[in-house]
N, C-alpha and C positions, 0 to 999 in steps of 0.2 A: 489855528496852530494845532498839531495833532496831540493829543492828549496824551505819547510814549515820552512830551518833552518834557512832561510835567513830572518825571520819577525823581525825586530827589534820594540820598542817602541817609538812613535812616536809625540810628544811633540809641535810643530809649524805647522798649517796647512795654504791652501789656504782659506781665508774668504772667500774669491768669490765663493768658489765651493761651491754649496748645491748639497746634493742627494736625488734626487725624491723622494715622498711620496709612489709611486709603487716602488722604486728602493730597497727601506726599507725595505719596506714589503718581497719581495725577499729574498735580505739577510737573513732578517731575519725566513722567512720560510723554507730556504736553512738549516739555524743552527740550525732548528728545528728535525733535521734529527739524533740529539745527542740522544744517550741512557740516558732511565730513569727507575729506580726502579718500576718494575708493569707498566710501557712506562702512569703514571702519569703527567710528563711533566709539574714536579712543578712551571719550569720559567716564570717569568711575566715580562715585557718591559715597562720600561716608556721612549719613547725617548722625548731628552729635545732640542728641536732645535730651538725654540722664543727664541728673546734675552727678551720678559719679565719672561718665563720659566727660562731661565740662569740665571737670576737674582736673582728667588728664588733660585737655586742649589747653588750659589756664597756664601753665608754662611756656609754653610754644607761642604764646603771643605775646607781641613788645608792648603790646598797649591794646584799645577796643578789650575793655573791661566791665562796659556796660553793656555791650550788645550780646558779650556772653554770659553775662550774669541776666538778662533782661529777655533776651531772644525766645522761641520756641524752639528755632534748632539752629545749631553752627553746620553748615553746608560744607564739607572739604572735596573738595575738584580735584583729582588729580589726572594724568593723563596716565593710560596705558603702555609700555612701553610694547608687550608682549601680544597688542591689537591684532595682529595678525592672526592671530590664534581663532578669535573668531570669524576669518574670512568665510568659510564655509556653511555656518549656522548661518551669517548673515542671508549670505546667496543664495541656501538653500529656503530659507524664509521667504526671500522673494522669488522665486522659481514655484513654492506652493500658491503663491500668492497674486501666479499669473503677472507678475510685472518684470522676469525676467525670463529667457529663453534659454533653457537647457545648455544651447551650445555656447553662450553669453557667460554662463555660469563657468562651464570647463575654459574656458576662455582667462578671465578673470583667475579662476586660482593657480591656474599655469602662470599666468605672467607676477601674480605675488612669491608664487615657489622659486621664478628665474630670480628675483629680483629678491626678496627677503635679504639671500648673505650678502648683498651688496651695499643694505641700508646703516648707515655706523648710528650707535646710540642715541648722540648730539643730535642728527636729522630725524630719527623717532621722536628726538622727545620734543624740538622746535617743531613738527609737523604738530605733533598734537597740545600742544601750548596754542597754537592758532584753535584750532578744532573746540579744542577747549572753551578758550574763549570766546567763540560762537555760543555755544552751549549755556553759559553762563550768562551773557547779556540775553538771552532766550526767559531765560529761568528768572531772570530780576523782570521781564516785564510779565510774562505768564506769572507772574508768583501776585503781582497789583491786580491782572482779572482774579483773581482768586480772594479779595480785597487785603493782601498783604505788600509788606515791603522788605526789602534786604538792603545791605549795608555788605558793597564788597573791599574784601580785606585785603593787603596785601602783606603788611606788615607783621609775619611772622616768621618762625628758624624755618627756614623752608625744609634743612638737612633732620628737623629732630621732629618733621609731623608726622610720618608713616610712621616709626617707631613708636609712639606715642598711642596712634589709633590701633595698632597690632597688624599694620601689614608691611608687607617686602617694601621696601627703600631702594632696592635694586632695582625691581618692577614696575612702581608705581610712583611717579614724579609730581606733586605737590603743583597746582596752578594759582589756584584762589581758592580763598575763605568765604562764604555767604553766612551773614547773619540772617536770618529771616523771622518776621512775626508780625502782629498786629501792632503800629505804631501804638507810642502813647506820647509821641510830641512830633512836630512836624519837624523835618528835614531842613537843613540852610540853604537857600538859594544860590547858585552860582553864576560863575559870569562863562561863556565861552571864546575862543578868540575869532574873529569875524571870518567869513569863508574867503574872503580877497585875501586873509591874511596866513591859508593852510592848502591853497586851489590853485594849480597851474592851467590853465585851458590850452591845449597845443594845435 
């Protein structure tokens, strides 16, 4: 059995452990490696690791009270609405990088420029709610090679997180919370429901 089955969620950490400000960055460039629609890379990071940062997140959640008092850092995911913005850095990145062809690149920003005014809010923010979510099961297993664990949340005001962390609410749509840090108890075991019972074969 492959050993990504064994991540369990993770709820009491070591306070004493912190993870480096390089260690982070790591990881988190590691999860960056998730597929994205047009490779836009809607995900934005706010890691909350001051306990005076925890202290703004501590109202915004209904509960998971120990993973923010316990964790090294609270992970907040949110999607980009205004991704498009970086279509160009992207492509220009890979155009230096020999993995895209000049005319590939004019290609591509043309058909985001046709199309951008025809995208409504809703379909920005479900595109990158999926995107996201790539990004995030990335980051919960890259964070175990790194020997850590996370605890994802869902359970908070989703309307009062950007305000909270200091950024646009308009622009940036809240997905998942990640606790993450060095356990200090192991995780619950869970059950799944069988594949006959979630699988159509046609």
């Amino acid at each position: 059995m492959s050993k990504l089955t064994e991540r369990r969620s993770i709820r009491k950490y070591d306070k004493d452990i912190k993870i480096s400000r390089d260690e982070m960055n790591l990881i988190l460039e590691e999860a960056t490696r998730a597929p994205s629609s047009m490779n836009m890379q809607p995900w934005r990071f706010v890691v909350v690791e001051s306990q005076e940062a925890k202290e703004r997140l501590r109202p915004v959640l209904y509960g998971n009270q120990l993973q923010l008092e316990t964790s090294s850092a609270m992970i907040c995911i949110f999607t980009d609405l205004k991704k498009y913005e970086f279509a160009e850095k992207i492509y220009n990145k890979a155009v230096e990088a020999g993995l895209m062809p000049e005319e590939v690149r004019e290609k591509q920003l043309r058909n985001i420029s046709n199309m951008i005014h025809t995208v409504s809010l809703d379909a920005l923010e479900k595109g990158g709610l999926i995107d996201s979510g790539l990004v995030a099961m990335n980051l919960m297993l890259i964070a175990r090679e790194h020997g850590y664990d996370t605890c994802s949340i869902g359970g908070f005001r989703h309307d009062m997180l950007a305000n909270a962390l200091g950024i646009d609410p308009q622009r940036y749509k809240p997905v998942l919370i990640l606790s993450i840090g060095k356990k200090a108890e192991d995780g619950y075991p869970s059950v799944r429901l069988d594949v006959s019972d979630i699988t159509t074969y046609l």
